[in-house]
C-alpha positions as CSV (number, residue, x, y, z in Angstrom):
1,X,-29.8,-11.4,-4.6
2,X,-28.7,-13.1,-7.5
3,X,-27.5,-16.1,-9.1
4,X,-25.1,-15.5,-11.6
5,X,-22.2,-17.8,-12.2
6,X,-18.3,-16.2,-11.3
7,X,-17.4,-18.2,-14.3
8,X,-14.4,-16.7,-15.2
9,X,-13.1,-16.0,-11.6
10,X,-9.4,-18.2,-11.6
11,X,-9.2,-18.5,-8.1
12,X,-12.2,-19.9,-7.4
13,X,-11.9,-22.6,-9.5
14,X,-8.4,-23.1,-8.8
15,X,-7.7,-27.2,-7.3
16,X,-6.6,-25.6,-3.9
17,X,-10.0,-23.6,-3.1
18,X,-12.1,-25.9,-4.3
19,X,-10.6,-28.3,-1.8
20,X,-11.0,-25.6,1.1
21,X,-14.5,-24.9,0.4
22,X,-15.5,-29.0,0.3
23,X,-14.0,-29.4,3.5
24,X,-15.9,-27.1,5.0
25,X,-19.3,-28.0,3.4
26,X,-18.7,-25.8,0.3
27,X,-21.1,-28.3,-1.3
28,X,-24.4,-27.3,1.1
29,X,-23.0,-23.5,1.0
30,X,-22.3,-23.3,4.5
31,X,-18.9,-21.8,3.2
32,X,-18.4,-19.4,0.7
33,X,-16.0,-16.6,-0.4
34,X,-16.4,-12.9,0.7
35,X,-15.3,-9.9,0.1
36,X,-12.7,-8.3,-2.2
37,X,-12.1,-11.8,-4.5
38,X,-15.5,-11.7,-4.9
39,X,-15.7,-8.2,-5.6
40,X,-13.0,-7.6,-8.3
41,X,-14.0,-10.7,-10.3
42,X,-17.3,-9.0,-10.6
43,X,-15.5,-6.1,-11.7
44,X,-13.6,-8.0,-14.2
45,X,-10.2,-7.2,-11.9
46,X,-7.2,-10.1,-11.8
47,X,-6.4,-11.1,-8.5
48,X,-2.6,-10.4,-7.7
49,X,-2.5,-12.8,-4.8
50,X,-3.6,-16.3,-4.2
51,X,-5.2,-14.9,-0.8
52,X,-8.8,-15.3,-0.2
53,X,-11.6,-14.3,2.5
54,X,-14.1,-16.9,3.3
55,X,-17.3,-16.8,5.7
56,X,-18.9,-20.0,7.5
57,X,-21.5,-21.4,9.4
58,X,-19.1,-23.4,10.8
59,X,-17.5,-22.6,14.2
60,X,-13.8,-22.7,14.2
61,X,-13.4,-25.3,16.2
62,X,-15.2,-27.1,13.5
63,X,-12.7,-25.7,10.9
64,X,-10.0,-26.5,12.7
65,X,-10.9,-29.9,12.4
66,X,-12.2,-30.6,9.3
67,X,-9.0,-29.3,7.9
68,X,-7.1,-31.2,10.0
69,X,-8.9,-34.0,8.7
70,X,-8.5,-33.2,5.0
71,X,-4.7,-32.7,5.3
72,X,-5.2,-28.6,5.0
73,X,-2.4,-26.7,6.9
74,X,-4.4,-24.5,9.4
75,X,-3.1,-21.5,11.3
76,X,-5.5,-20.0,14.3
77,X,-4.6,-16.4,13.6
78,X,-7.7,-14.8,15.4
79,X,-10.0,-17.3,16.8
80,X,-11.2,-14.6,19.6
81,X,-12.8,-13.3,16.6
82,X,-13.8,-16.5,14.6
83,X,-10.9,-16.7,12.2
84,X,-8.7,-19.3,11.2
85,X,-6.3,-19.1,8.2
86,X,-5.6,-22.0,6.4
87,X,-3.4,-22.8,3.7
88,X,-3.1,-25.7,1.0
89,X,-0.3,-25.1,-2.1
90,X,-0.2,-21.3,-2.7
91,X,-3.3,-20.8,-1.7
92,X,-4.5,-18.7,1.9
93,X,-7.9,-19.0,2.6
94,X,-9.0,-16.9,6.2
95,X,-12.4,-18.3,7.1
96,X,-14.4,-16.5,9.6
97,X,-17.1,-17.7,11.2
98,X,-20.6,-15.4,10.7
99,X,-20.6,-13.3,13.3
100,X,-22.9,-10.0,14.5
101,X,-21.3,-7.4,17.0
102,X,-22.5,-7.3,20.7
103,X,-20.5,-4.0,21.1
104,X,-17.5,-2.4,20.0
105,X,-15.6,0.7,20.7
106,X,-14.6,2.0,17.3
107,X,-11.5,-0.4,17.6
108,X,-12.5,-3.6,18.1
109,X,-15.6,-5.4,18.4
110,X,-17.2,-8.1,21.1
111,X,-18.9,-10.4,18.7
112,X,-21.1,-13.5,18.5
113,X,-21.2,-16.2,16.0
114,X,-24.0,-17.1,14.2
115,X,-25.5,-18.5,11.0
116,X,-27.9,-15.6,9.5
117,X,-25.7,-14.6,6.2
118,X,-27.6,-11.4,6.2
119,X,-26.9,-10.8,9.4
120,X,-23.2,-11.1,8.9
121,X,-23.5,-9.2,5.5
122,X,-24.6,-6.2,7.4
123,X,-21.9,-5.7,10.4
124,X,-19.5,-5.4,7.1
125,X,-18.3,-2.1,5.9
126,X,-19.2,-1.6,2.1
127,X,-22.0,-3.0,0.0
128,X,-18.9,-3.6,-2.8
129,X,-17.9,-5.6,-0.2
130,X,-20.5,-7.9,1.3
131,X,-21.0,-9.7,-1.5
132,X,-20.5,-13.9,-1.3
133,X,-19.9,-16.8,-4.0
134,X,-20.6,-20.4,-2.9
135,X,-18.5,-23.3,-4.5
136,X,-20.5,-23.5,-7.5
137,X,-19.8,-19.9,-8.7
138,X,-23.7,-18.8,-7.0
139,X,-23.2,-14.9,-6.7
140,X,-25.1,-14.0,-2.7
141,X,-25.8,-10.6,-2.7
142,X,-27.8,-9.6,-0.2
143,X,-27.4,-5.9,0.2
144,X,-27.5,-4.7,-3.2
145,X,-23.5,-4.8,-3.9
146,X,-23.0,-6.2,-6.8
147,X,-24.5,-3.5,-8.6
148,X,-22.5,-0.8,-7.0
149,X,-19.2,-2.8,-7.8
150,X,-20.3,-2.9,-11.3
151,X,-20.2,1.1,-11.2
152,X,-17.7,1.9,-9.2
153,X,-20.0,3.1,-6.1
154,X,-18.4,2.3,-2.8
155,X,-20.9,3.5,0.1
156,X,-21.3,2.1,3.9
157,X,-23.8,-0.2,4.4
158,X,-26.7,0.8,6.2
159,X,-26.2,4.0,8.5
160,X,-22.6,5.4,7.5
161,X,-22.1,6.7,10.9
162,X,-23.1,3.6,12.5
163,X,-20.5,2.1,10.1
164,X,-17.1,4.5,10.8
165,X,-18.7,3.9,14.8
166,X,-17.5,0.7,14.8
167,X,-14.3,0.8,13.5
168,X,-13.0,4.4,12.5
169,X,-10.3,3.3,10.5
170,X,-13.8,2.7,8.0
171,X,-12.9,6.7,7.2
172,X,-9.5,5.5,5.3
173,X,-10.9,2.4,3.9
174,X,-13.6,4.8,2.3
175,X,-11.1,7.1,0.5
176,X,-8.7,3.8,-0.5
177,X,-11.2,2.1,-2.1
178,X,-13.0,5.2,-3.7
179,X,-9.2,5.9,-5.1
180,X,-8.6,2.1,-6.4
181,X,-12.3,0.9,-7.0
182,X,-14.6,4.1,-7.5
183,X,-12.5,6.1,-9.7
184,X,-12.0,8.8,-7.4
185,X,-15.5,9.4,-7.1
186,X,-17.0,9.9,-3.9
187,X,-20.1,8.7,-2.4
188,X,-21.4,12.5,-0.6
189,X,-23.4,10.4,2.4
190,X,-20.2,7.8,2.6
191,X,-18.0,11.4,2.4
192,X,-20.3,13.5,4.5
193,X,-20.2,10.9,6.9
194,X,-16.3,10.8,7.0
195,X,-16.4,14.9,7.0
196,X,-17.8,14.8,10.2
197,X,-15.8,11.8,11.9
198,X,-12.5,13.4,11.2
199,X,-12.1,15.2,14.6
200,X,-13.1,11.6,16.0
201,X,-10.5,9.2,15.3
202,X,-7.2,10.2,17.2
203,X,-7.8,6.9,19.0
204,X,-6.7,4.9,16.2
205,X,-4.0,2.5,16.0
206,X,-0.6,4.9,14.2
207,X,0.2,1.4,12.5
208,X,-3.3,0.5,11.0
209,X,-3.7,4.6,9.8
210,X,-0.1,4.1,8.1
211,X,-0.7,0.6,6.7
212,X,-4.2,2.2,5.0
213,X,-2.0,5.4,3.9
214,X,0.5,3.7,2.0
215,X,-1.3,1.1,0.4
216,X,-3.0,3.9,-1.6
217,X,0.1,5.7,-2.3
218,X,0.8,2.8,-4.3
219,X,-2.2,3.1,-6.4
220,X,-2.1,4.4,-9.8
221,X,-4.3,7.1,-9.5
222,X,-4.4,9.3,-6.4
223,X,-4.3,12.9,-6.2
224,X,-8.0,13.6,-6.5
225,X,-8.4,11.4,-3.6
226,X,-5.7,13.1,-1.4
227,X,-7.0,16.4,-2.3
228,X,-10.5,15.3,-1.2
229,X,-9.3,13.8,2.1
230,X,-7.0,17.1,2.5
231,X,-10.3,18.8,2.4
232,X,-12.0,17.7,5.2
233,X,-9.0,17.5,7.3
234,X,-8.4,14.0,7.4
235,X,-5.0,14.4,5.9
236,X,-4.1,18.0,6.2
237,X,-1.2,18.9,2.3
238,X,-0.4,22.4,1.6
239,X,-1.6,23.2,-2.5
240,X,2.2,23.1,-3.2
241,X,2.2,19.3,-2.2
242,X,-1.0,18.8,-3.9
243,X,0.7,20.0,-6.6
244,X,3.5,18.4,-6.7
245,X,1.5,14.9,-6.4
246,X,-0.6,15.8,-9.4
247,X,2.6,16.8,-11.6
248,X,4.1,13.3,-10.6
249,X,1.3,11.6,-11.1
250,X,0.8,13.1,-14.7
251,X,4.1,11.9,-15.3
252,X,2.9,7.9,-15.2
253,X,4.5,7.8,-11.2
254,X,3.2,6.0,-8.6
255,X,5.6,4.8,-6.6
256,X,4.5,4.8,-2.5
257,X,8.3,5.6,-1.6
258,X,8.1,9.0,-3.8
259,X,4.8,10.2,-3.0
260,X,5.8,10.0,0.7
261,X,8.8,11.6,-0.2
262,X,6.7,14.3,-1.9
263,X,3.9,14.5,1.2
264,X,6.9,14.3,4.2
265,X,9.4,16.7,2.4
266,X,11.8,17.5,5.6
267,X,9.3,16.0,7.9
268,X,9.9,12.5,7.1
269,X,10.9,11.0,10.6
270,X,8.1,12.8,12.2
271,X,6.2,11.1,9.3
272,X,7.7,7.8,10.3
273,X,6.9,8.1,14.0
274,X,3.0,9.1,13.4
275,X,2.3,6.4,10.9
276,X,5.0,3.7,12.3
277,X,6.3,3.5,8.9
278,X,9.3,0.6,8.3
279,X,12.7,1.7,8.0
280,X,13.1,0.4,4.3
281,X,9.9,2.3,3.2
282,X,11.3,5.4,5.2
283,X,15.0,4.5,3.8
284,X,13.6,4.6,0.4
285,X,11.9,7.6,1.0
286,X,14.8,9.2,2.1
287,X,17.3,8.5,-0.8
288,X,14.7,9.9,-3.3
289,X,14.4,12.9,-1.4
290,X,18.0,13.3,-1.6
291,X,18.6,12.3,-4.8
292,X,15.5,14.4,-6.3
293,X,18.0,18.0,-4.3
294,X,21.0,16.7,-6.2
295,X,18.8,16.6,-9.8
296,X,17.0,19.8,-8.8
297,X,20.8,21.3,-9.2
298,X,21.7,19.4,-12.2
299,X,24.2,17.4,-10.5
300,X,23.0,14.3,-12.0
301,X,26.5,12.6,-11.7
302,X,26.3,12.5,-8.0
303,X,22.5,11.8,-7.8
304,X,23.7,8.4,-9.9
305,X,26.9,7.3,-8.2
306,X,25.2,7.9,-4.2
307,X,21.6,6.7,-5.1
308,X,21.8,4.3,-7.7
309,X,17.9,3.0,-8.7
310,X,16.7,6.0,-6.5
311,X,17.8,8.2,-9.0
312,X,15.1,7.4,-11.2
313,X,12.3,8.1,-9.3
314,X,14.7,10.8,-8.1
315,X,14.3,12.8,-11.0
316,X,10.9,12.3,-11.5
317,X,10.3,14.0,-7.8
318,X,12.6,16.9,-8.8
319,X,10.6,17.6,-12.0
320,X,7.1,17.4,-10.4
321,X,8.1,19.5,-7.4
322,X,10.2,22.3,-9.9
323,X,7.4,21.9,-12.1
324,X,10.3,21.2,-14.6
325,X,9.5,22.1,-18.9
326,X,9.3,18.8,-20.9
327,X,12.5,19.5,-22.4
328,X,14.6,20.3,-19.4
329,X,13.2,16.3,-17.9
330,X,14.0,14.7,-21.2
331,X,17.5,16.5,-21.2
332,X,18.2,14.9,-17.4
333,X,17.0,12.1,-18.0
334,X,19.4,11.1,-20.6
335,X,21.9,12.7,-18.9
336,X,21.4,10.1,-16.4
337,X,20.5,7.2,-18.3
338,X,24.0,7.6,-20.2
339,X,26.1,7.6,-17.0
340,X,27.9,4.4,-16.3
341,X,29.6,4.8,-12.9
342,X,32.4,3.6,-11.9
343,X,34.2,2.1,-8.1
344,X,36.0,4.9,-7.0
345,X,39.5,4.3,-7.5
346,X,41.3,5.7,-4.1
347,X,41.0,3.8,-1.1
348,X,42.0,4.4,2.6
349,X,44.9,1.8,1.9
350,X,45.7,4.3,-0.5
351,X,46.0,7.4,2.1
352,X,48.0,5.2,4.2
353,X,51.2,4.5,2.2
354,X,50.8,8.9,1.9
355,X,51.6,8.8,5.4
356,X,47.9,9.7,6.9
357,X,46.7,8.5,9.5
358,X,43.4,6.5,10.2
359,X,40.7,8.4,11.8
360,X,38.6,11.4,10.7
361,X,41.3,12.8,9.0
362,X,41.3,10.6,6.7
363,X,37.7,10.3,6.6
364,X,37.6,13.4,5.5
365,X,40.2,13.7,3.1
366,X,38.7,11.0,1.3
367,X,35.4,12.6,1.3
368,X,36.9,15.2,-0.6
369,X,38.8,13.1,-3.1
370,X,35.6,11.4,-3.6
371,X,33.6,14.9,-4.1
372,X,36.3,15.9,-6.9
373,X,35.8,12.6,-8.7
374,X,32.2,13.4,-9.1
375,X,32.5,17.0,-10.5
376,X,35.1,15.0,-13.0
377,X,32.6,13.1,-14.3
378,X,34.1,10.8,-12.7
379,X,36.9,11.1,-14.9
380,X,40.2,12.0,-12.3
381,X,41.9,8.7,-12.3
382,X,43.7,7.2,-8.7
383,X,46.9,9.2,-10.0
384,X,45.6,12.4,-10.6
385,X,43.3,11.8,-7.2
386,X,46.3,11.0,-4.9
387,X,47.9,14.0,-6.5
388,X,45.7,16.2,-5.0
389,X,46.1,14.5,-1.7
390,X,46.3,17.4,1.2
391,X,49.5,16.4,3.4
């Protein structure tokens, strides 16, 4: 436990949580943050959202009201569990009641409320993250957390199996948060435990597994982590993969899009279906893929006119999978930063007055037109183009 001041933590002392927390007895600490805003300010992290956790002693009825009462907006977005989100200015506060687990199932839990803050500190899932701050900027900590956020440790409270028992999808959080908290460095009871739960979690929800996955393939630093959890068998990636990641990665990328392209390769709509991925991340994906084949045969004027922006990262995907020498990725790279393209200059209209039809035909022919343009350099102008028109 230990009463040190969040002095310097912006969004608890922004007008808007202040506001939250007195409504719902801030003052008396019978509501305080929780969790990761508590966590990273400890660490000396800025917060990239206004978003923040909050646990009470007060039922959510009782929240629901009290906001109500102080003009808060208030949304009930899992009140069978004790949670109500509310919102004032910029600001989302979810406040959850304190609560203790009557059973669970590893997917969700039947819980009880309650008022014992060590209680509640103990169903959680990290010590990093049971850690509370009252109004006042009074650091709770009653399981020893704060010390193992300030070096990086992230470890299951309590009985790690217990822990991943409860809610399996524990095993991803454990490898996210080593990779964006813990430096890549594992816990070996928190990983032992995760070793051995591995063959234990094919009832999880595709969606939650996915949502877990790509939120660290959006971190900066990764590859350690993937390697680790390819290990065990919790996410199975040949050596070439691995590979690949870690070239990309030493390259300063960490785009989620091209890392997915990297790990899917030409298994991406299988990927899509296992981790119900959305069609813009899978779209991405997909271009960078495509553009990265074009680069891989230097045909960077193509790669720039059908992928645009995907080009980029394009070329950084071809260089880490080819494992491409320094100077053949500076030579592409302005190759493609030099290209202007321009609109292609023939048009079906164009086909037309040459007396061809509309249909595939002339899909096709202007396919081809199109195709010649690019090997230009996008030099052939529409007359030289309609002059090599096929009849």
């Amino acid at each position: 436990m230990s009463g040190d001041p969040l002095g310097s933590a912006e969004w608890l002392w922004r007008a808007e949580t202040q506001a939250i927390l007195m409504a719902l007895d801030g003052g008396k600490r019978r509501t305080r943050a929780v969790g990761g805003a508590v966590r990273d300010a400890i660490m000396g992290r800025q917060r990239e959202t206004a978003d923040i956790d909050m646990a009470t002693e007060l039922l959510p009825e009782d929240v629901i009201e009290r906001a109500r009462a102080a003009g808060i907006a208030f949304y009930p977005t899992g009140i069978e569990h004790g949670t109500v989100t509310l919102k004032l200015g910029d600001t989302l506060a979810e406040v959850t009641t304190l609560r203790r687990d009557v059973e669970t199932d590893g997917r969700r839990a039947v819980v009880a409320f309650g008022t014992d803050w060590v209680e509640d500190a103990r169903r959680r899932d990290f010590t990093l993250n049971a850690l509370y701050c009252a109004a006042d900027g009074t650091l709770f900590d009653p399981l020893g957390g704060a010390e193992d956020a300030r070096n990086g440790i992230v470890r299951f409270i309590g009985d790690a199996a217990q822990r991943i028992e409860e809610d399996g999808l524990r095993v991803y959080r454990f490898f996210r948060l080593s990779a964006s908290h813990g430096g890549e460095q594992f816990d070996a009871t928190s990983l032992a435990a995760c070793a051995a739960a591995v063959t234990q979690l094919s009832h999880l929800s595709r969606e939650r597994v996915g949502g877990e996955v790509l939120r660290m393939l959006g971190l900066p630093r990764i590859v350690r982590t993937l390697g680790q959890m390819s290990e065990i068998g919790l996410l199975p990636l040949p050596a070439a993969t691995l590979a690949a990641l870690a070239a990309y990665e030493k390259l300063g990328g960490q785009s989620a899009a091209t890392r997915l392209a990297l790990i899917a390769g030409d298994r991406l709509d299988a990927v899509k279906v296992e981790w119900r991925l959305s069609k813009d991340m899978v779209g991405a994906a997909r271009n960078i893929a495509a553009s990265a084949e074009l680069l891989a045969d230097d045909r960077v004027a193509e790669a720039a006119y059908r992928y645009g922006e995907a080009a980029v990262e394009g070329l950084a995907a071809a260089a880490a999978s080819g494992d491409w020498v320094q100077a053949r990725l500076a030579e592409a790279a302005r190759a493609l930063a030099a290209i202007v393209v321009p609109p292609f200059p023939v048009s079906g209209h164009d086909l037309a007055g040459l007396g061809i039809a509309q249909g595939p035909a002339m899909g096709e022919e202007l396919a081809r037109l199109e195709q010649a343009w690019i090997e230009s350099g996008f030099a052939l102008g529409k007359a030289e183009l309609l002059g090599l028109v096929r009849p």
